[in-house]
C-alpha positions as CSV (number, residue, x, y, z in Angstrom):
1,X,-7.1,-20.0,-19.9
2,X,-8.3,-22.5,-17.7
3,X,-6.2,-22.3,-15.0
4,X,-6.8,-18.6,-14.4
5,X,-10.3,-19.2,-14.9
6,X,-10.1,-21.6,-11.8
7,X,-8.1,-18.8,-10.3
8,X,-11.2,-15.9,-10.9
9,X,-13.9,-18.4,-9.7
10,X,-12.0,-18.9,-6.3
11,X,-12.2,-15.3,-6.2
12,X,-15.7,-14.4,-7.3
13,X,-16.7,-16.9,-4.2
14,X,-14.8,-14.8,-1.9
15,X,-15.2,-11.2,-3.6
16,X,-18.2,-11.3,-5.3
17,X,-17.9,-8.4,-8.5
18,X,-14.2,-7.9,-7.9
19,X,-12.6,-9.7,-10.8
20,X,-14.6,-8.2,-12.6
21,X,-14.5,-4.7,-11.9
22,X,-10.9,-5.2,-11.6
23,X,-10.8,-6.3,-15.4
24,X,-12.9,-3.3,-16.8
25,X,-10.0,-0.8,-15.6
26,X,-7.7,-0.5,-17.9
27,X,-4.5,-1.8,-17.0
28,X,-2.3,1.5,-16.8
29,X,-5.4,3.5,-15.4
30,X,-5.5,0.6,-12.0
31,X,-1.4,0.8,-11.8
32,X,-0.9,4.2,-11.8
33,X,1.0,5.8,-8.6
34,X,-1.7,8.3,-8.3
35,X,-5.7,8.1,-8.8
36,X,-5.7,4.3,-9.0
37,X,-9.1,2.8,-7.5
38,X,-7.7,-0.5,-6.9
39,X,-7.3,-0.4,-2.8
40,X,-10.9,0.9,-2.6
41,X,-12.2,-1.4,-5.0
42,X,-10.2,-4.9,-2.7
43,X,-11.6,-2.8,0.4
44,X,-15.4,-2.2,-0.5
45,X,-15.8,-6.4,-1.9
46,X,-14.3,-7.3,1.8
47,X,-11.0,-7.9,0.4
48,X,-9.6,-7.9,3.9
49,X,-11.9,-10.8,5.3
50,X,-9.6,-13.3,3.2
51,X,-7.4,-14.7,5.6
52,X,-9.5,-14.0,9.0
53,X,-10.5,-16.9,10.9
54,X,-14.6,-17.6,10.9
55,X,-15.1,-17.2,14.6
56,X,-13.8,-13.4,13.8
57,X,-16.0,-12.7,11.1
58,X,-13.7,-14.3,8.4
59,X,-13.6,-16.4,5.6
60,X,-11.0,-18.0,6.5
61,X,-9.2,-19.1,3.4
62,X,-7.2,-22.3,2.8
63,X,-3.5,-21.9,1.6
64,X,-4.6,-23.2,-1.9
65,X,-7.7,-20.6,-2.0
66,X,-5.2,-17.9,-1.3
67,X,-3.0,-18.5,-3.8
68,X,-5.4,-18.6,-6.0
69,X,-7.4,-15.5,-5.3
70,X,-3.8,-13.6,-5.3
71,X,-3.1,-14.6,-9.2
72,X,-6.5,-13.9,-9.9
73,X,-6.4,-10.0,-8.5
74,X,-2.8,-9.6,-10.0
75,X,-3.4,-10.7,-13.6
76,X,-5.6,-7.5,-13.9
77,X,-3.8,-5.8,-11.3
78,X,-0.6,-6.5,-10.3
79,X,-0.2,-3.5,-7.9
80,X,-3.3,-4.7,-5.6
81,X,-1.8,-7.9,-5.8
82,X,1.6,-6.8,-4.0
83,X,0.1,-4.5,-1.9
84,X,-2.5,-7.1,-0.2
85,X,0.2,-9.2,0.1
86,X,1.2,-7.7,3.3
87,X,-1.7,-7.5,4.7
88,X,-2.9,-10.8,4.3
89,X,0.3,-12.7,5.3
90,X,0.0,-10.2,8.9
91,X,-3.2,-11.0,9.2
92,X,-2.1,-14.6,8.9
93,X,0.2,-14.6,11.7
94,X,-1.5,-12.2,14.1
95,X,-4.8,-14.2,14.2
96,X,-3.1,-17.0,14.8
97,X,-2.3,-15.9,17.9
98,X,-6.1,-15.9,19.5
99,X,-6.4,-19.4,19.0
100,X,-4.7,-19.4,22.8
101,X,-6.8,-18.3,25.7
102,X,-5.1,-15.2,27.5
103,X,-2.6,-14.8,25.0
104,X,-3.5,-11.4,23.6
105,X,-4.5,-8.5,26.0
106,X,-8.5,-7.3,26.0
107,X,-7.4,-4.0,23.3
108,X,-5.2,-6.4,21.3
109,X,-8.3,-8.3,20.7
110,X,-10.7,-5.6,20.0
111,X,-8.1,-3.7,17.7
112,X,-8.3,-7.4,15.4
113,X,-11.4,-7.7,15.8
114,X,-12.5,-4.4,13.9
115,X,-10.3,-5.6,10.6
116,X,-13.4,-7.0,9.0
117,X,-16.5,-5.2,10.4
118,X,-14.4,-1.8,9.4
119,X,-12.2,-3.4,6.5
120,X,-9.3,-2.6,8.3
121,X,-5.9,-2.4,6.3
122,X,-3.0,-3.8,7.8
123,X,0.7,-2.2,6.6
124,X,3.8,-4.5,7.3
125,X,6.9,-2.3,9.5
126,X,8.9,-5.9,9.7
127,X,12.7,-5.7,8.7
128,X,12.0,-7.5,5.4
129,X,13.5,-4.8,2.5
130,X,16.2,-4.5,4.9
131,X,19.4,-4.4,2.4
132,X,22.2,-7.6,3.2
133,X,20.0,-7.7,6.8
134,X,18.2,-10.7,8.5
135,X,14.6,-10.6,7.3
136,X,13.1,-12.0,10.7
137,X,15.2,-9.5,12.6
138,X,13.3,-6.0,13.8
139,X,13.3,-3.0,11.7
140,X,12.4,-0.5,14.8
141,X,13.9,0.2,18.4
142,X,12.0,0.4,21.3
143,X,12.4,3.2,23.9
144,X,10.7,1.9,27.6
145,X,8.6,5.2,28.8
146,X,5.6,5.5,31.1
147,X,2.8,3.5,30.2
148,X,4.4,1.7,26.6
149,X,7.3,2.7,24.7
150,X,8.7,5.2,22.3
151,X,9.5,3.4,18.7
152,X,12.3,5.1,16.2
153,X,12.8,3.2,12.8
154,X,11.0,2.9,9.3
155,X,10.3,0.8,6.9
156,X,10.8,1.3,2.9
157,X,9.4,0.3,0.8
158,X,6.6,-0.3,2.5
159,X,2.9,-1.3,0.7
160,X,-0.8,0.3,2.0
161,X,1.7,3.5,2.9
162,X,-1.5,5.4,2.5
163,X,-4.1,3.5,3.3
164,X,-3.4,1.6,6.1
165,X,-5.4,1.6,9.2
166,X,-2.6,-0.4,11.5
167,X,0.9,-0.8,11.1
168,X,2.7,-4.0,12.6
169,X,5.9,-4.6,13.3
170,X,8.7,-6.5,15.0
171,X,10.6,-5.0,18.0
172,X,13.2,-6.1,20.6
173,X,11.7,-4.9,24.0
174,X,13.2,-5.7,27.3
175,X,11.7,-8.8,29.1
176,X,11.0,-8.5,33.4
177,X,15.2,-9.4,33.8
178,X,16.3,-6.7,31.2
179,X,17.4,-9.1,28.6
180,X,15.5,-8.2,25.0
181,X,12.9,-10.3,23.9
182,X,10.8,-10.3,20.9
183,X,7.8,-8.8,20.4
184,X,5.2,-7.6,17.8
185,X,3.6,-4.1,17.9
186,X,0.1,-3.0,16.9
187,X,0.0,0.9,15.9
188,X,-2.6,3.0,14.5
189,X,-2.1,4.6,11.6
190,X,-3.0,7.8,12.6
191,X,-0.8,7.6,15.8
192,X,1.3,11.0,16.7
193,X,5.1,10.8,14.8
194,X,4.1,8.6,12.0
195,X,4.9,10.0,8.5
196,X,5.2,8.9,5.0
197,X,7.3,10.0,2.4
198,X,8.3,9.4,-1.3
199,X,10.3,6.3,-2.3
200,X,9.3,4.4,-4.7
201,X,10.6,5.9,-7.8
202,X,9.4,3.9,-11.2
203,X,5.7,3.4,-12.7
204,X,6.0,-1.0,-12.1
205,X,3.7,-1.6,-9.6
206,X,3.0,1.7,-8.4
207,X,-0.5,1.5,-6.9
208,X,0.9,-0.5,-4.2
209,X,1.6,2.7,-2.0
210,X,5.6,1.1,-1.5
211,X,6.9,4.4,0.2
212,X,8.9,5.0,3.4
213,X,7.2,5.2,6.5
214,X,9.0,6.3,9.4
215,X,8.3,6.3,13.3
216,X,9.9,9.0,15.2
217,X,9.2,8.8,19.3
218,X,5.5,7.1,18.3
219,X,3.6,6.3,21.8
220,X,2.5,2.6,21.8
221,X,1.2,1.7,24.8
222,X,2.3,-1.6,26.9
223,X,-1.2,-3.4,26.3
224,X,-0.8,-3.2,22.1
225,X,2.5,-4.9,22.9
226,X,2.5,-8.7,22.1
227,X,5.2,-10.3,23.7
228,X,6.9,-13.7,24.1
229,X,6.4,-15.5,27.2
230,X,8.1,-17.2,29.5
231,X,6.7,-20.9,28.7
232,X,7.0,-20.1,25.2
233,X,9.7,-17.8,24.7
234,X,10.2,-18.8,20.8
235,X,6.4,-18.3,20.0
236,X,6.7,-15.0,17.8
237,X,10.2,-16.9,16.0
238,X,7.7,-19.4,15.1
239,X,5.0,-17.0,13.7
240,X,7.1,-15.1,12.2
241,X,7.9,-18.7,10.1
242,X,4.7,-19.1,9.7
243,X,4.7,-15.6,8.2
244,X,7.1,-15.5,6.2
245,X,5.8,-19.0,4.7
246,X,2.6,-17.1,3.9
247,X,4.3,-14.4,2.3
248,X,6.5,-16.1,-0.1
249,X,3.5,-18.0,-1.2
250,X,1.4,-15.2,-1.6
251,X,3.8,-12.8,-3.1
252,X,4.7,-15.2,-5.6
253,X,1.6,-15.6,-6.7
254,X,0.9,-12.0,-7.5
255,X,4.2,-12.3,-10.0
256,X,2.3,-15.5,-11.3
257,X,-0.8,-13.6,-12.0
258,X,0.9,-10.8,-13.8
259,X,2.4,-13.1,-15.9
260,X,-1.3,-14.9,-16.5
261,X,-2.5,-11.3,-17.6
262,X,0.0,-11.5,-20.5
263,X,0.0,-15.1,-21.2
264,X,-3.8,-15.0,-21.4
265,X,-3.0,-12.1,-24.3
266,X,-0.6,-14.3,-25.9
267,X,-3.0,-17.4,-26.4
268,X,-6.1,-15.2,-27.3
269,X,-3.9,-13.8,-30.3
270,X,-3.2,-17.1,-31.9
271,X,0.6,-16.5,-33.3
272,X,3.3,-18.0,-33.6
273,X,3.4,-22.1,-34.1
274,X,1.6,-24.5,-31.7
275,X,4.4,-25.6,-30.0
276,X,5.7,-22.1,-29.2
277,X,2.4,-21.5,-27.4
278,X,2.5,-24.9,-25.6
279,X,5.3,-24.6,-24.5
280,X,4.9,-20.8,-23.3
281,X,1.6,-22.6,-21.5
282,X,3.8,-25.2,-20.0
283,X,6.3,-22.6,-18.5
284,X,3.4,-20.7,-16.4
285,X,1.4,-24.1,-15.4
286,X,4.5,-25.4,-14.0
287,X,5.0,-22.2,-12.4
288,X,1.2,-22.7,-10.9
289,X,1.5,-26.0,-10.2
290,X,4.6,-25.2,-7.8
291,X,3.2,-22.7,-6.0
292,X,-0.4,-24.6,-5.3
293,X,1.4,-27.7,-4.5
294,X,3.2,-25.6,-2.2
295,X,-0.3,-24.3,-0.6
296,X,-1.4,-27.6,-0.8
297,X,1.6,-28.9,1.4
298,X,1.2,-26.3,4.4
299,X,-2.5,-26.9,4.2
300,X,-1.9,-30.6,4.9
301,X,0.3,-29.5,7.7
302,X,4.1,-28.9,6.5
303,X,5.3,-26.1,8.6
304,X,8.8,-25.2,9.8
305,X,12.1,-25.5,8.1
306,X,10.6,-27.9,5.8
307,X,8.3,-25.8,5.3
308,X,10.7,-22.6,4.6
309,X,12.6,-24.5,2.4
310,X,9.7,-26.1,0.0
311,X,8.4,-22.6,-0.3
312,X,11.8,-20.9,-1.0
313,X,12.6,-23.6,-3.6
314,X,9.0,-22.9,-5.5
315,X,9.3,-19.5,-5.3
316,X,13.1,-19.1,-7.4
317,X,12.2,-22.1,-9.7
318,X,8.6,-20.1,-10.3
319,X,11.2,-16.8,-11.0
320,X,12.9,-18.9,-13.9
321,X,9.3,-20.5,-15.1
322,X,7.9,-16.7,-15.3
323,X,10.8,-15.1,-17.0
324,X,10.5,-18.1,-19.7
325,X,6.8,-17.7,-20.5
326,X,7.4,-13.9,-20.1
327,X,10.2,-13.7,-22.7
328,X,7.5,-16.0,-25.2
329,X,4.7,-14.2,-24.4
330,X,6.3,-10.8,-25.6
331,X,8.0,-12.4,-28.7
332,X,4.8,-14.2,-29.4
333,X,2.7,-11.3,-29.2
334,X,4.7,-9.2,-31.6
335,X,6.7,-6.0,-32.2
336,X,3.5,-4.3,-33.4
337,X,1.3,-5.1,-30.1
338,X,4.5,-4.1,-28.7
339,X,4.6,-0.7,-29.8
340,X,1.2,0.0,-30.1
341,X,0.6,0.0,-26.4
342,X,2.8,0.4,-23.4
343,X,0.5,-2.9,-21.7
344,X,2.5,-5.6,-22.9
345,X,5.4,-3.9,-21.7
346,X,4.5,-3.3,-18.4
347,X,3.7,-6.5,-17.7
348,X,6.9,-7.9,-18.7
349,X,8.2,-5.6,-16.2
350,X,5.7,-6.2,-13.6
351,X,7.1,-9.8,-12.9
352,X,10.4,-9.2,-12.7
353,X,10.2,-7.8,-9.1
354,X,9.8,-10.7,-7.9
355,X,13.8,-11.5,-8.1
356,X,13.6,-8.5,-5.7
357,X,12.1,-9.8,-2.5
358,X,14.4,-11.3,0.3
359,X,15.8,-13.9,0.9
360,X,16.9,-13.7,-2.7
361,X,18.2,-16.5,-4.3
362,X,21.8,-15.9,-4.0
363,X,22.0,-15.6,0.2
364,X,19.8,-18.9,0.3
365,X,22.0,-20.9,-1.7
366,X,24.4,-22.6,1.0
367,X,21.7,-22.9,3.5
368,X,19.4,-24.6,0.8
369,X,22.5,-27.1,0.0
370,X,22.9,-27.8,3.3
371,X,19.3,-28.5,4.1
372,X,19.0,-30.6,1.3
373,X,22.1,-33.0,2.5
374,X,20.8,-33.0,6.0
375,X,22.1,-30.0,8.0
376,X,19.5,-27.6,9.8
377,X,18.1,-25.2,7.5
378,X,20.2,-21.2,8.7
379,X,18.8,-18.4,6.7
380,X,20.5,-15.4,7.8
């Protein structure tokens, strides 16, 4: 399929052998909860170099790159797909940060600087998964004590659970007058009172590691705190746009990749008329071509609410594209294929997730009415 061919040579250019030793697993052996090589296979091609900057030993990908490299891991493994996700959109956000002088502390610095020398894993603590709660808002309380603070919280699901090396998140810390202020917390994974536990209950994507992690009085000193300051007090709002941009892009292009995997099948096995496969073809190109021209956008320099918005609006028509060429694919394929082996299956399942991830379309509607006749975009 030519698009996902374009898709596996963005990533053999970044992850030289990866596509390919991702495509000689077979599929239920690389998405099974337990015994999966998947994470270890993304760590040892430098998986988490992707989305560094150059000057930190990066490769720096463009949005479009990205997106592409995401499909092209999760249409031979879906699970890898959405468990990366979180660490590349951090990594995203965080490094964006040392493009200002003085604006991260001296162990801040060195703790980013080891993700790709070590093929550090970053894990994701921010309040998205929250049930009917704000997605930018934090997930964790912060305790002052001597030296840092004392964090209390969790996150579940959250992806990497078990093979993270840091775990970010979002916090409201007091500022010099006692009033909170945001800030972002860098923790080791191995710090004292951090524990993971069992959550994530069915075999669709189960290699990601989505379990609960949960902090209970974890020590992070004051100098892995990064804080807002005072001539830029709505810095971390915007990176966490900026964040959440990446995500949604990224995300939904592990649902699109999954989705690839059984197209891909679906083509190679020549049923059905033509026109049903055309048109099952046309249902996941759109669905590509809204997500790159997304990437393409915010690589040409669309950020903030219009930003939000495009993204949000490629992502739920993507959900109705998928669940199209999904349906077709399966029908196309037949009840024999079906039966014969639990893969088609699982991949049918494997996109629907992505109706899942907040916002979901529902609690966007108004504000995406609004912004569309004019009004500021409110996503609460």
């Amino acid at each position: 399929m030519r698009s996902l061919d374009t898709a596996r040579d963005t990533c053999e250019r970044y992850h030289p052998g990866l596509t390919k030793a991702l495509a000689d697993l077979p599929l239920l052996t690389a998405e099974a909860a337990e015994g999966s090589p998947v994470i270890d296979l993304f760590r040892a091609h430098n998986g988490p170099a992707l989305m560094v900057p150059a000057e930190h030993q990066g490769m720096q990908a463009t949005p479009l790159d990205a997106v592409r490299v995401m499909r092209a891991l999760s249409s031979s493994a879906p699970s890898l797909g959405a468990a990366v996700t979180m660490h590349h959109f951090t990594v995203a956000m965080l490094f964006s940060l040392t493009a200002t002088a003085g604006r991260l502390t001296p162990s801040q610095v060195d703790l980013l600087a080891r993700v790709v020398p070590d093929r550090l894993l970053i894990a994701s603590g921010w309040a998205e998964g929250r049930p009917s709660q704000n997605i930018l808002v934090p997930a964790v309380t912060a305790q002052p004590t001597k030296g840092g603070y004392l964090i209390n919280g969790g996150k579940k699901p959250c992806s990497l659970s078990r093979s993270m090396d840091l775990l970010t998140a979002s916090v409201a810390v007091p500022d010099e007058h006692g009033e909170p202020s945001l800030a972002v917390l860098l923790i080791p994974a191995d710090s004292l009172g951090i524990s993971v536990h069992p959550f994530w209950g069915t075999n669709v994507l189960a290699a990601s590691e989505s379990e609960e992690v949960r902090l209970t009085d974890v020590f992070v000193p004051e100098d892995l705190v990064i804080r807002t300051v005072p001539d830029d007090p709505d810095r971390l709002d915007d990176l966490q746009t900026a964040g959440f941009v990446w995500f949604e892009m990224l995300v939904t292009s592990v649902y699109t990749g999954a989705i690839s995997g059984l197209v891909e099948r679906a083509l190679a096995g020549g049923r059905g008329t033509t026109t049903d496969r055309a048109v099952m073809s046309n249902h996941l190109e759109t669905a590509v071509a809204l997500m790159e021209g997304m990437a393409r956008a915010v690589q040409d320099g669309v950020a903030g609410d219009e930003a939000v918005a495009g993204v949000l609006n490629a992502r739920y028509a993507t959900q109705r594209e998928l669940a199209a060429a999904s349906d077709l694919a399966a029908e196309l394929l037949g009840g024999i294929a079906y039966m014969s082996s639990s893969e088609i299956a699982y991949l049918v399942a494997a996109a629907r997730p992505l109706a899942y991830h907040p916002p979901s379309r529902t609690s966007t509607a108004e504000a995406l009415v609004d912004y569309a006749t004019g009004q500021p975009l409110r996503l609460s």
